[in-house]
C-alpha positions in Angstrom: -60.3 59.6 -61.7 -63.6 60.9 -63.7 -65.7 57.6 -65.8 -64.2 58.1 -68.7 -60.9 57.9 -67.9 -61.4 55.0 -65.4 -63.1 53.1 -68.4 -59.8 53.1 -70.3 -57.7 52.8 -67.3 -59.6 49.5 -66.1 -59.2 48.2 -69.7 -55.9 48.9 -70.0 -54.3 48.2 -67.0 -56.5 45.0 -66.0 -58.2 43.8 -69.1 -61.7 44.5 -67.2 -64.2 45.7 -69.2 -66.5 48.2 -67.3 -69.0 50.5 -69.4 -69.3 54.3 -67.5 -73.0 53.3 -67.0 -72.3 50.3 -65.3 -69.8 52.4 -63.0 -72.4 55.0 -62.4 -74.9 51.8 -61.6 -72.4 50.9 -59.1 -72.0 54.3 -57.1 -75.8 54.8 -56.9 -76.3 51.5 -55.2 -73.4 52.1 -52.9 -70.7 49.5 -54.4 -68.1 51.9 -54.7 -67.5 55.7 -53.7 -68.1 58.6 -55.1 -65.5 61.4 -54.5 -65.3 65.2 -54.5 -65.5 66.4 -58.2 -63.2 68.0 -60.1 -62.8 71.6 -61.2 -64.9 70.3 -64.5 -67.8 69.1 -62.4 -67.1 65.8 -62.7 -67.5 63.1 -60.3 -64.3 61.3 -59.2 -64.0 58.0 -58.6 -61.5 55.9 -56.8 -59.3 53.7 -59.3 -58.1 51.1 -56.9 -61.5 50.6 -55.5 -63.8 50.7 -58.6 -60.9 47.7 -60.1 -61.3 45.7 -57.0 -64.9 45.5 -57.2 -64.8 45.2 -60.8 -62.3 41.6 -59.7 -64.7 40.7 -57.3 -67.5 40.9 -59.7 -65.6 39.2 -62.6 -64.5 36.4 -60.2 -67.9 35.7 -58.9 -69.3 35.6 -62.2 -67.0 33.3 -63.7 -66.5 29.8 -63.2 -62.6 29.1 -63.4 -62.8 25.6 -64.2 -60.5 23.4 -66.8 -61.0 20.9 -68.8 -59.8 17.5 -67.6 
């Protein structure tokens, strides 16, 4: 799936919102995989991956705590 459309898909499907320079940030440094591109040019990018990062990221970042 190319940035773009993994921005919209991530935001759609699991409320996470990821910016297409953060998910560039992430494949330079090696958090998530880049795939072959497409007939476009573009990179491709793992859905299933990028959103479990994303989670992870979200989860660490976030203090689930409730109000007593």
């Amino acid at each position: 799936m190319t940035a773009p459309d993994l921005v919209a898909w991530l935001a759609l499907e699991h409320r996470l919102a990821v910016c297409e320079q953060t998910l560039r940030q992430w494949a330079s440094r090696g958090k998530v995989a880049r795939h072959p591109k497409d007939d476009a040019g573009r990179t491709r990018h793992d859905p299933v991956e990028v959103a479990g990062f994303a989670l992870e990221q979200r989860s660490q970042r976030t203090p689930r705590t409730r109000p007593a």
